[in-house]
KOLFI-62339 format. One record per atom (N, C-alpha, C, O, CB): x, y, z. Coordinates in steps of 0.001 Angstrom, whole numbers, plus 500000, padded with zeros to 6 digits. Glycine has a CB too. Example, Ala and Ser with C-alpha at 12.3 -4.5 7.8 and 13.67 -1.06 7.14 Angstrom:
BEGIN
513190494310507800/512300495500507800/513200496700507800/514236496681508465/511308495527509046/512850497750507080/513670498940507140/512900500030507870/513409501138508039/514084499402505725/
END
This chain:
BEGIN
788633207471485798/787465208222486254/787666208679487697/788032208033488679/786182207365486132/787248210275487535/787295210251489399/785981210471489700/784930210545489063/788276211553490307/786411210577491140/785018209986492097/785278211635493052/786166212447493309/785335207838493372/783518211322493354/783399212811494970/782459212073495646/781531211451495128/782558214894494656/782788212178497130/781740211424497935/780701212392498327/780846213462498918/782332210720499229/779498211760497842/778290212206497975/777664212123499788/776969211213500239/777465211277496850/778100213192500459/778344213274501799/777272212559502597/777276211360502877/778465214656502178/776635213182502825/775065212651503327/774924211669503170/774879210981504189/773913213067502842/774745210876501657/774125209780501138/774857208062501476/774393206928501353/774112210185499574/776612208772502087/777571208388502245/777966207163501261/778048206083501846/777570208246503465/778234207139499820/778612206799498457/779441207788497871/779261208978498131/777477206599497617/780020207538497374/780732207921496129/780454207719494550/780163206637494040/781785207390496297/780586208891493894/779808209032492528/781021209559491865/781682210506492289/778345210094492449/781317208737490574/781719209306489040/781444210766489342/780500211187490010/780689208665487572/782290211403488827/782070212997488736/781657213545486958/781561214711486573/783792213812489333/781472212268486126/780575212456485099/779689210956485642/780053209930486217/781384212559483343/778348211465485112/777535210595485344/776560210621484443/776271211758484070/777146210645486469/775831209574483871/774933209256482808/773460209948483130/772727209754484100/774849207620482665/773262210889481897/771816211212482012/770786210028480880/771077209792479708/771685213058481499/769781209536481511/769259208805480099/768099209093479408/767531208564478453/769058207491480253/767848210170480193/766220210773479683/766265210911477900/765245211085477232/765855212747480505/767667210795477310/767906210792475744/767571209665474978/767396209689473760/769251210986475426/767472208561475784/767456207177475474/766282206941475208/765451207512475915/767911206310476386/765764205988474061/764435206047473891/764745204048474158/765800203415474183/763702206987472113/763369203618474304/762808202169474928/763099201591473185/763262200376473079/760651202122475790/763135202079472427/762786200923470820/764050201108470430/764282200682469298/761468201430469303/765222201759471172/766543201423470323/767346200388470914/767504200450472133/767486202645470160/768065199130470060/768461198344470699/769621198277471746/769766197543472723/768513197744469980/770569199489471122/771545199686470657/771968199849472973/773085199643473449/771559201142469096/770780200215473771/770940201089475066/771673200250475971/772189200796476946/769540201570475764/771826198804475780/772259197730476804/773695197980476485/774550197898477367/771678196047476597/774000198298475185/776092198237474965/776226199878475262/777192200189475958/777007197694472676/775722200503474996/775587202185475820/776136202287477295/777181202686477810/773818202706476037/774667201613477842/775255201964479083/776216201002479746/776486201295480911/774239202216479955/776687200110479343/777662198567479660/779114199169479119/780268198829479377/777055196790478487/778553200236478233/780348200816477955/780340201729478912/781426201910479463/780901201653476322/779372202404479302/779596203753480541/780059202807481570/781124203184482059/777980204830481177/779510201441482178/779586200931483360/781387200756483284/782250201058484109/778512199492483544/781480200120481883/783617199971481431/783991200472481774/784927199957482385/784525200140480331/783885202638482000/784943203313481645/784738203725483205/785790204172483663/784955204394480265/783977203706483879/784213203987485394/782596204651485851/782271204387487008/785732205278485652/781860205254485249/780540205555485392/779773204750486194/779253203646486033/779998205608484286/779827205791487376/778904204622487896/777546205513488638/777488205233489836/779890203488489196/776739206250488316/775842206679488604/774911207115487242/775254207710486220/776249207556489500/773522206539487682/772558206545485970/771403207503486636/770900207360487751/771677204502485171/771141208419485757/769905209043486156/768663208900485464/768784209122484259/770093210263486203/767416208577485866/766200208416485393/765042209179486020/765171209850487044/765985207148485434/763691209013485224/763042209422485993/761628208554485562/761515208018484459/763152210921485998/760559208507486630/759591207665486029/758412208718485171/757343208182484879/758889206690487323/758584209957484844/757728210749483827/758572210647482475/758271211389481539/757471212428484319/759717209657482350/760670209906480888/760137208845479963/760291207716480429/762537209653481069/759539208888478755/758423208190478313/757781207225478905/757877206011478727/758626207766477374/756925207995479829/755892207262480686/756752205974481312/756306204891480934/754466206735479692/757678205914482028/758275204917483080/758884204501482046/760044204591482448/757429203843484027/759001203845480296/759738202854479909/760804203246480061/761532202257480143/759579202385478824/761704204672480208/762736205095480774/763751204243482071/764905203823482147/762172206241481158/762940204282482670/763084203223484315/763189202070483198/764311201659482902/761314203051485885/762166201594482634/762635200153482340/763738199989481497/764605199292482023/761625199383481747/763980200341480503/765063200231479874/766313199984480731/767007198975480602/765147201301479130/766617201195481819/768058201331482473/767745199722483535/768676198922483625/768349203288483598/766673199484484105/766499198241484715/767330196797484112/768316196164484490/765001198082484638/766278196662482885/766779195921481563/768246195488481714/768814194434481998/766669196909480223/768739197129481312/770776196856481260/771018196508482327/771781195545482400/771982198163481028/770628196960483305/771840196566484864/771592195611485307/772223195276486309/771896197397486240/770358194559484667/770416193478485194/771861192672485633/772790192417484867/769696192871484373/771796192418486768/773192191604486914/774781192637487191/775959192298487295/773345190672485254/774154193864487231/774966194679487572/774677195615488893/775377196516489354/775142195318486470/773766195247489221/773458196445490721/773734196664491246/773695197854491559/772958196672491521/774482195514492117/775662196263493023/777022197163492511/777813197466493404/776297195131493787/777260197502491447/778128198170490691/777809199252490899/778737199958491295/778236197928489478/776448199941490765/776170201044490252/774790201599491202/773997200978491910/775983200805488650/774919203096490844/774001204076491757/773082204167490712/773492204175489551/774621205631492366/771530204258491050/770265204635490659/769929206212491088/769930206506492283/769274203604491294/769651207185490101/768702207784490567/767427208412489805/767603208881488680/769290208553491147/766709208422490134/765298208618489557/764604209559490418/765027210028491475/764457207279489459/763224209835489714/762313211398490207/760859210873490118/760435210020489338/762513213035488933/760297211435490908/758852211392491378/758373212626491379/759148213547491637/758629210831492697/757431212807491180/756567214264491340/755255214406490554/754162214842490914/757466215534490814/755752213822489158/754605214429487825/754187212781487908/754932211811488047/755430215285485773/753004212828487796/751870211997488133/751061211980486515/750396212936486117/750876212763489580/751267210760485747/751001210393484707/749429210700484397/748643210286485250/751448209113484667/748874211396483242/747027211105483222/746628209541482979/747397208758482421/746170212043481726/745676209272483335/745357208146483161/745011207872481448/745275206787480929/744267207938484164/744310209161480575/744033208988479606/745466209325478585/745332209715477425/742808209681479517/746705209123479175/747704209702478535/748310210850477966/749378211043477384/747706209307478015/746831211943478462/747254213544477294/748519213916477735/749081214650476922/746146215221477478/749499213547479247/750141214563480008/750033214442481580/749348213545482072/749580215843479572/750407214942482010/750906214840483456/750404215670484477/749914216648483912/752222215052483514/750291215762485591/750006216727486644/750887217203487683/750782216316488530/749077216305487255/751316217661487924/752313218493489429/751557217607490646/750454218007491020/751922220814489774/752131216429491254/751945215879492578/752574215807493673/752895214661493988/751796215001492529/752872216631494381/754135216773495637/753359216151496742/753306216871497740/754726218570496146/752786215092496830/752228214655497907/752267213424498427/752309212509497604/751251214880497828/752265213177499430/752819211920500593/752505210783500022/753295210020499467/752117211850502159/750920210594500191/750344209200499647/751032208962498227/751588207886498009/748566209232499467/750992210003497226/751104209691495580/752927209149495554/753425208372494740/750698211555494363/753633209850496711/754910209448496248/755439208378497034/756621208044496956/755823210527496233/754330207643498043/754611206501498981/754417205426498106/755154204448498227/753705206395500292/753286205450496983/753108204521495850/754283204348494727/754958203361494434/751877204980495158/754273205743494185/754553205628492788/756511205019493187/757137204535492245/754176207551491748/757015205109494201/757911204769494618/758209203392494193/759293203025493739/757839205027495744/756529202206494484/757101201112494600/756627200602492719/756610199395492474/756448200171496154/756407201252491977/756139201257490690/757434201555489930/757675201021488847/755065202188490420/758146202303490445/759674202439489949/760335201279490216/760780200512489362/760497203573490610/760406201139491468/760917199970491487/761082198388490769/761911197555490400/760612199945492244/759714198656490873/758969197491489695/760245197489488575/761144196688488317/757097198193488763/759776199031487966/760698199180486276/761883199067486358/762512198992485303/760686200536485435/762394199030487272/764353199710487523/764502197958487851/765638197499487975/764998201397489546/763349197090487970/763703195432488689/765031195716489528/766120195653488957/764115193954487303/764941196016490837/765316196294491785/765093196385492943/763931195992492833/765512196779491641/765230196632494374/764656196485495752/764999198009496347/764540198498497379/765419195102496695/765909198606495434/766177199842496057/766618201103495348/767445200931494452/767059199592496915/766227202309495580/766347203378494858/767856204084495594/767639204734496617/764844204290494940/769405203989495116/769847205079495749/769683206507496200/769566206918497354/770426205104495392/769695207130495159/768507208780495263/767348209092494441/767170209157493224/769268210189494869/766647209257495418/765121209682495037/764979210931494632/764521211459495645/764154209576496117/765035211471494110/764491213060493676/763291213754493279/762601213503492291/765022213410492752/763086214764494255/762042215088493888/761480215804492809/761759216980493042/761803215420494592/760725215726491564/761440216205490515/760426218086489944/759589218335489076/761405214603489159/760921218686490687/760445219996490294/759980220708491617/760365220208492674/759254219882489198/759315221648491649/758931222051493013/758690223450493039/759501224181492470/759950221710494032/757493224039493729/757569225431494064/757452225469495524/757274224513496279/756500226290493367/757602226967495874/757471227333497243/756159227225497849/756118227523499043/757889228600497404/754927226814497219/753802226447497617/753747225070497500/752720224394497556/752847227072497017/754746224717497354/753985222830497849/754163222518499490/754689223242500336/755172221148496910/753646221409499628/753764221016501102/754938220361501518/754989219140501673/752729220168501490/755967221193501722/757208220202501909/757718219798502634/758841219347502407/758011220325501620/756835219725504600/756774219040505247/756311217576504839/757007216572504990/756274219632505968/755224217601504382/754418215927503793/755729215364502728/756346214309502880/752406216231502490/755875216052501990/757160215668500517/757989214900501610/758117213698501376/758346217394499478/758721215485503042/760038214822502930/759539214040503943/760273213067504116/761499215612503112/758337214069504886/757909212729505737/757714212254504367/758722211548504422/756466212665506995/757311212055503277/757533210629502534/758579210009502423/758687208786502510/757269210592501383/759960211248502101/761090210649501957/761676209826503334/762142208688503279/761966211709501468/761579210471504327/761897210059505143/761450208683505521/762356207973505957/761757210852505766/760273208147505455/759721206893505597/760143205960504523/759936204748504582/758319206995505650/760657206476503675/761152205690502270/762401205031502877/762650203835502727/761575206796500761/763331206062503717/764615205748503669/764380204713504816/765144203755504694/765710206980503840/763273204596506248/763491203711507224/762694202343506502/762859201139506692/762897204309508755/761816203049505647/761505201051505043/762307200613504010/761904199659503345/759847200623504244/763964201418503602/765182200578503089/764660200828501031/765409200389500159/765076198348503987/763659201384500767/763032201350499506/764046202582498918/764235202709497708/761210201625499538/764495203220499641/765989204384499017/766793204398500107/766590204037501266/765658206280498607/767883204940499480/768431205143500617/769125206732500950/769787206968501961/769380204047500658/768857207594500024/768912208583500189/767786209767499206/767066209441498262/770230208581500127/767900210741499624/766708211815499091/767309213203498373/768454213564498643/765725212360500518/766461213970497430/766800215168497380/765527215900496331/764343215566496310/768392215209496886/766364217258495289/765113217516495022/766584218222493717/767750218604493615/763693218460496311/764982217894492835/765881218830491256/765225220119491132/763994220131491126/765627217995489393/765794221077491044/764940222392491272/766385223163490734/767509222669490820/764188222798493184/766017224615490110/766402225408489677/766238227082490596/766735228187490377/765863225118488483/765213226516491754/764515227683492294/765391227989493332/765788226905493758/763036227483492759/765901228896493961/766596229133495011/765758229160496559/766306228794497598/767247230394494643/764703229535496506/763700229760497345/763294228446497855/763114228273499061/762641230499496725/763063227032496545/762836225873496818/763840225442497631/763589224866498690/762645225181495797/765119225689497197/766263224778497753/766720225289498813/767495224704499568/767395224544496912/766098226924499048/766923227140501008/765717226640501405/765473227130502507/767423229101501997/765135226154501173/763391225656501733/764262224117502393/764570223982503577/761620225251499877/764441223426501660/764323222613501782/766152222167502454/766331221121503078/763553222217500589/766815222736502291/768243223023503138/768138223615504399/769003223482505264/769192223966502428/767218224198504524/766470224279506119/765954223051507042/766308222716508172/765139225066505965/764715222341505907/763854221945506517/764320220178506799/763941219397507672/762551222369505717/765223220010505727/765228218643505843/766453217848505368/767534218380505117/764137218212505191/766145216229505240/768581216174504897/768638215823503842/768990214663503628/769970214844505770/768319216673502797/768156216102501677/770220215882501030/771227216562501228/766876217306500683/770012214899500441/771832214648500048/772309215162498982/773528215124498812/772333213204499787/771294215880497827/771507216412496795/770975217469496076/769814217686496424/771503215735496302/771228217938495527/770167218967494315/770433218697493247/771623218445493061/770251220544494196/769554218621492120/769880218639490894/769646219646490379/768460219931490545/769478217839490283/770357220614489623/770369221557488997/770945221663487796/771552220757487226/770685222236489607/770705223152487249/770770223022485710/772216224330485810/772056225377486439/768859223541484621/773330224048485196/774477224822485448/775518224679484026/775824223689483361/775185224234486924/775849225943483915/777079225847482707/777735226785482834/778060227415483841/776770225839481244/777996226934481618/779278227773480901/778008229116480669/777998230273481088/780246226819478994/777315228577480077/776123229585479631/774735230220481061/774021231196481294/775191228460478232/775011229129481527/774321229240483118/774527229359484246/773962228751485154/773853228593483474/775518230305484351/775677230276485780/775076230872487051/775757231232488011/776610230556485859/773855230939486988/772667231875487972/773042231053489330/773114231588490436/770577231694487433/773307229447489032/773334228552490606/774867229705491346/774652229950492533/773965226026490283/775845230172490964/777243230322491544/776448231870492491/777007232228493527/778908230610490032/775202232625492009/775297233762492756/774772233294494520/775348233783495492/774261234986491905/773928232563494619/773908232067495864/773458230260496281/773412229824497431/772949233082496454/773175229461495026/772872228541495627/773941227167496213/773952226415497188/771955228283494836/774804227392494939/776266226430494868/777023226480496477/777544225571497123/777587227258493490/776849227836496776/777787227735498214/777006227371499211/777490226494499926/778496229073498737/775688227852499571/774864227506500332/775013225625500451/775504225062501429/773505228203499768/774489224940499274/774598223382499132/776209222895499979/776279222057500878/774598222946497163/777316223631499431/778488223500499971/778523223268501187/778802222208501748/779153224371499776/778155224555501759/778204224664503133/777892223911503967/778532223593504969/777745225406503465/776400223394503464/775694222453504076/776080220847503939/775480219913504472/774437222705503625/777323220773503023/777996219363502764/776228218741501890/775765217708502375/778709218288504787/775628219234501014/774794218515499875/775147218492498597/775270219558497993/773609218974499759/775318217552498112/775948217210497080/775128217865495729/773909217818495898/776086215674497147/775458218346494686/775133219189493415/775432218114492509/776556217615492568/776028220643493126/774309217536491399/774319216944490483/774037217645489519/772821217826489463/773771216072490577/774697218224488571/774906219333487682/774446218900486190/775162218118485565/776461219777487738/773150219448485567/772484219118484383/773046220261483437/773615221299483774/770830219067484557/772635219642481734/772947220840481411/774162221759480994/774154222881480488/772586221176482136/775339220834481406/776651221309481066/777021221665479981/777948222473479927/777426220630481289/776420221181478790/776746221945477498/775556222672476698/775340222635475486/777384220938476529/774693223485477918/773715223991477344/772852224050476226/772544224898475388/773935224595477403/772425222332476605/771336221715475560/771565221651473990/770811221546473022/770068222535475693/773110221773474185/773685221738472888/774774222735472331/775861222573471775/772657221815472097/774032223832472712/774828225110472088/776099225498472320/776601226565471968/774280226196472373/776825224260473161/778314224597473605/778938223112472912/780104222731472817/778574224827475644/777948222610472578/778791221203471796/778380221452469654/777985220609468849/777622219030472725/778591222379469525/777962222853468447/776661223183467610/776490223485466428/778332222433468049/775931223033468534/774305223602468064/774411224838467640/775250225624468080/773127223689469233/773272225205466436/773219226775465947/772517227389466911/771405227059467323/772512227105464524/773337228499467349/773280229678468458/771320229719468546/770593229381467613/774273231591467695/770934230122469645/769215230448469435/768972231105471486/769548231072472574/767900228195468819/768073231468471007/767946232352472642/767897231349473411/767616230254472925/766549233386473056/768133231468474657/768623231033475938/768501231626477182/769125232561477685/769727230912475855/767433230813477676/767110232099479153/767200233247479040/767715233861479974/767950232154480336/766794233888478005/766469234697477837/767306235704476967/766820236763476570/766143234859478797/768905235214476630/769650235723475935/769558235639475154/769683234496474715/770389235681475970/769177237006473981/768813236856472733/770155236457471666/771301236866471852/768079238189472400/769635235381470281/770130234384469565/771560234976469600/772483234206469866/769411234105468137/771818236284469353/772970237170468836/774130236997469771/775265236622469477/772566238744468751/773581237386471132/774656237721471702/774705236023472594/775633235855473386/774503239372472617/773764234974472406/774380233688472477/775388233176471453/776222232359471840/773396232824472500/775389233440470619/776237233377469414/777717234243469886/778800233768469544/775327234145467990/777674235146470448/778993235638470790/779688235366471949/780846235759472089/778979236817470766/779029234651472906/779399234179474247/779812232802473584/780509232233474424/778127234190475551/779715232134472631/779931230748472647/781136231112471375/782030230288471182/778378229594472324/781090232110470731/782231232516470310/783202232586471363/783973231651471579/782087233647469684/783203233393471869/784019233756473087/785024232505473353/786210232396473043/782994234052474442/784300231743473919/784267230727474713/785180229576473733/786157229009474220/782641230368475132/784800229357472524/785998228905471430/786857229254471319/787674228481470819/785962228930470398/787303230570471667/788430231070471015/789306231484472515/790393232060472458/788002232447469817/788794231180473548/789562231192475056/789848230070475133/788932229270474945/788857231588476375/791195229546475432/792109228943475913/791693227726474413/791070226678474585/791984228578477791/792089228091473361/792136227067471732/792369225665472108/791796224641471734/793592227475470503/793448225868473023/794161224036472601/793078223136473629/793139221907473591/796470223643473334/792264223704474383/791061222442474635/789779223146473561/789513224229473039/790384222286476797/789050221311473666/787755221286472822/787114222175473648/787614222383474754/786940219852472577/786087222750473321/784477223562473342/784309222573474744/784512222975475890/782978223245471589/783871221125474348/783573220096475261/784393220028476738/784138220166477934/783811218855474478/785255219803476088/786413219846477661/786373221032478557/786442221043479786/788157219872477268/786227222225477569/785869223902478506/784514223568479160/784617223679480382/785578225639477290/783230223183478755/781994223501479241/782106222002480533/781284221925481446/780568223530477760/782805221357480425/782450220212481367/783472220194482634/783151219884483781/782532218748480532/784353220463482337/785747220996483323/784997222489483947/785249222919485073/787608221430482100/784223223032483162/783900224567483836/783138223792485109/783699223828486204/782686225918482703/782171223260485005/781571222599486130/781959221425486873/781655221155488035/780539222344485808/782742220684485982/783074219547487409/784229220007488333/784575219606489445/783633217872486865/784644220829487644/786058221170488807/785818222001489801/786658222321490641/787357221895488199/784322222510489748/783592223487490987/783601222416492227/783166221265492247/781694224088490571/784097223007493021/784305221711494518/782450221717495203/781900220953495995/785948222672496399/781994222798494541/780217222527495274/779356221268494281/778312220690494583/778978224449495060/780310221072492860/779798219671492189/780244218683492220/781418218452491933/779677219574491133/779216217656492662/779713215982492665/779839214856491471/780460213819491241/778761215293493515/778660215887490731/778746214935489320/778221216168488286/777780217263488635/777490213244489308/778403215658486902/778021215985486010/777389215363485448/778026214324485278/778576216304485549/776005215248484766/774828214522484227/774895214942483432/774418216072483328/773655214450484610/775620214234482179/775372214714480668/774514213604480070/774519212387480260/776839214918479733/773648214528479155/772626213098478506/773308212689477565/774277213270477075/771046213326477833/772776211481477186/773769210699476543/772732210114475935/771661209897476500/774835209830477316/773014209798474634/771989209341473552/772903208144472547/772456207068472151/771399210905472522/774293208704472292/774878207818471050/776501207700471959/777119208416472746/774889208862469056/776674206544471395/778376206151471566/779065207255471486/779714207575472482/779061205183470455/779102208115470291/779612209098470011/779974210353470945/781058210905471133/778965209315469181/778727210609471455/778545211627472854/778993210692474509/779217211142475632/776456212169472921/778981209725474148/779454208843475594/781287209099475655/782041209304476606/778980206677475370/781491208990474393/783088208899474265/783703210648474015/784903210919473962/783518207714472667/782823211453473916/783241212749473892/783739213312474938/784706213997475270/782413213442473552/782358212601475578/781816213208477832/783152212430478285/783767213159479064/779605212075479094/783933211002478039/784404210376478917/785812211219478723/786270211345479859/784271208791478774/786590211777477883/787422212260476859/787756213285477961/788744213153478684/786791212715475279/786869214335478059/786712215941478701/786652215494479874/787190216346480581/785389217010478334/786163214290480758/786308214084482055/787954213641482438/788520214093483434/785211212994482424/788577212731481519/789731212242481676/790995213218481306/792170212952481562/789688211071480948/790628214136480800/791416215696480456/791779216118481866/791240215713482896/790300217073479635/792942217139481746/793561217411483035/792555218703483440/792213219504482569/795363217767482922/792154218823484708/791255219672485491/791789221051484882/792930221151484431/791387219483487252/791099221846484900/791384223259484673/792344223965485799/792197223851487016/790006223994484610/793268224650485188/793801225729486289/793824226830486885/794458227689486274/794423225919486264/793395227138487811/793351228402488144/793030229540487124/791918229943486784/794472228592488677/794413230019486665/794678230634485398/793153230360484427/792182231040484758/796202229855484700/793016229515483426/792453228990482454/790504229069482657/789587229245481854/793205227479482413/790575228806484337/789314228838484999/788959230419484868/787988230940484319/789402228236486600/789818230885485401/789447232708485546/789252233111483978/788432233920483546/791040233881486356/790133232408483281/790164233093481471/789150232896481085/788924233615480112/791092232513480250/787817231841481504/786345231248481204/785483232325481946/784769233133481352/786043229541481853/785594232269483031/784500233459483843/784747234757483480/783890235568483829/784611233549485499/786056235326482637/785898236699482260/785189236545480692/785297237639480137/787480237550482311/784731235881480100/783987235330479325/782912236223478599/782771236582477430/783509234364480010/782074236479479998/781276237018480122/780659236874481588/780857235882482290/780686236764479140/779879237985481979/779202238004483679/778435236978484176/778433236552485331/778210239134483963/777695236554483112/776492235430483844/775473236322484172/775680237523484000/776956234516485376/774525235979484567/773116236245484483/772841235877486237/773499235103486932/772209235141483142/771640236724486645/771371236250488080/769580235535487695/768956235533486634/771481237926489487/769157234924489260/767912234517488670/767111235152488957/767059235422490157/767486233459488831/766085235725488072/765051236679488515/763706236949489083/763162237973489497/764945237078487875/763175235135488920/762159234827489744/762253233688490756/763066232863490338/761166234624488974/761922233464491492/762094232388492508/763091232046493434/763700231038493792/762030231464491994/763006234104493879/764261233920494379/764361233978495976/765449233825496532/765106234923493746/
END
C-alpha cells in the first residue's frame, strides 16, 4: 500500500481509503471487513454521524476497538438529525457543531477525531462561525485536523481563503472530472489534501447498467464507459477508474465505499497495480472532454 502525506494535518494516509457509509449496523460480517482493510495497509476510515442516524460511527467504533492508534478517523457534521426522525436539517453552526462533535465521539468510543469534515455547504452559510468551531475543536485536542466535503467551487475558494482547512472531500472520476477545471490545482497549490469520492461513478465504471449522470444522458454514458473498456484492454475497468484518480498528485486518497469482501479485494488489487503512465493517462483523458461545473461556481 502506498501512502501521501496529508500536509497540513501532518499524517500520512493510504492512498485508497475505506468509505463505510455502505455498511449497514445489522450485518455481522463489518468487524472482519474492516480488520482485513486494517491487514492490507488501509489505514484511513471514513464516516459520518448523518449515515444511519450515527449507528454508522458506531459500528466503525465497535471494529477499531483496540486498534486506534493504527488508524485515521474521519467523519462529518453538518446535517442535524429531526428529533421525530422524518430527516435532517442543513446546520453550519458553532454551538450545533461544538456539541454534536462530542456525540461522535461517544459512537467512534474514542477521545479524538483525526478529520472533521464539514459535510456539505453553500456560499451562504456562516463560515467564519463553521471554522471558529473547528478551530476550538483542534485547541481542546477533540480533532486534530479540519476540512469540508463540498463539490462547490465557490465553497472551497471560500474556505481556501478563509481558513486551514487540511482537506476537501470531493466527488471525482473517470466520468467526473469538473474538480480538474479549477479546483484540484487550487487545493494543490495551497498544499490541502483531496480525498477523492466516487471513483467508479456510483457504479457505472465497475459494471452498472449505463443511466444518466450529471446530467449525461443514459446513451452517451453508455458510450463513454464503452470507450473507456476498450482503451488500454489489458487493465480492468477498475484499475482504469481508480489509477485515473489516485495517480493525480492533487489526490491523497481515494474513498471507495466498500460494502462486501468482494469490492474490498477488487479496490486493494487496482491500488497495488502499477501507476499509470504518462502515455496510458493521456489515452484516458482523450476519452472524452469532461464536463465543467455549471452552478456554484
Amino acid at each position: 500500500m502506498r501512502y501521501k502525506n496529508l500536509k497540513r494535518a501532518k499524517f500520512e494516509v493510504s492512498e485508497l481509503s475505506f468509505g463505510c457509509m455502505s455498511l449497514k449496523s445489522d450485518v455481522t460480517e463489518n468487524d472482519k471487513l474492516i480488520n482485513k482493510a486494517i491487514d492490507s495497509g488501509i489505514n484511513l476510515f471514513d464516516t459520518a454521524d448523518l449515515y444511519e442516524g450515527g449507528e454508522n460511527e458506531k459500528l466503525l467504533g465497535k471494529a477499531l476497538k483496540g486498534k486506534r492508534n493504527d488508524v485515521l478517523i474521519a467523519t462529518k457534521v453538518g446535517n442535524r438529525m429531526r428529533e421525530d426522525g422524518s430527516g435532517w436539517d442543513w446546520c453550519p453552526e458553532k454551538d450545533y457543531i461544538l456539541s454534536a462533535v462530542d456525540k461522535s465521539l461517544q459512537r467512534l468510543q474514542t477521545d479524538y477525531i483525526d478529520l472533521y469534515l464539514l459535510h456539505g455547504g453553500t456560499i451562504d452559510d456562516p463560515a467564519d462561525e463553521v471554522i471558529e468551531a473547528f478551530e476550538r475543536l483542534v485547541e481542546q485536542g477533540k480533532i486534530r485536523a479540519y476540512g469540508i466535503s463540498s463539490i462547490r467551487p465557490n465553497v472551497i475558494r471560500e474556505y481556501v481563503k478563509k481558513s486551514n482547512i487540511a482537506a476537501v472531500m470531493t466527488q471525482y472520476s473517470l466520468l467526473d472530472r469538473r474538480p480538474e477545471e479549477e479546483t484540484l490545482g487550487l487545493l494543490e497549490a495551497n498544499e490541502i489534501g483531496v480525498l477523492a469520492r466516487g471513483t467508479v461513478a456510483g457504479g457505472l465504471l465497475a459494471g452498472k447498467p449505463a443511466k444518466e449522470y450529471l446530467g449525461i444522458p443514459t446513451d452517451e454514458v453508455a458510450k463513454i464507459v464503452n470507450a473507456i473498456q476498450n482503451t488500454l484492454p489489458e487493465r480492468s475497468v477498475n484499475e482504469k477508474a481508480m489509477h485515473y484518480v489516485m495517480d493525480n498528485t492533487a489526490i491523497t486518497t481515494a474513498v471507495a465505499g466498500i460494502r462486501t469482501e468482494e469490492q474490498l479485494l477488487e479496490a486493494i488489487a487496482a491500488e497495488k497495480s502499477t501507476p499509470l503512465t504518462k502515455g496510458e493517462l493521456q489515452e484516458l483523458k482523450d476519452v472524452w472532454s469532461g464536463t465543467i461545473y455549471q452552478d456554484h461556481r
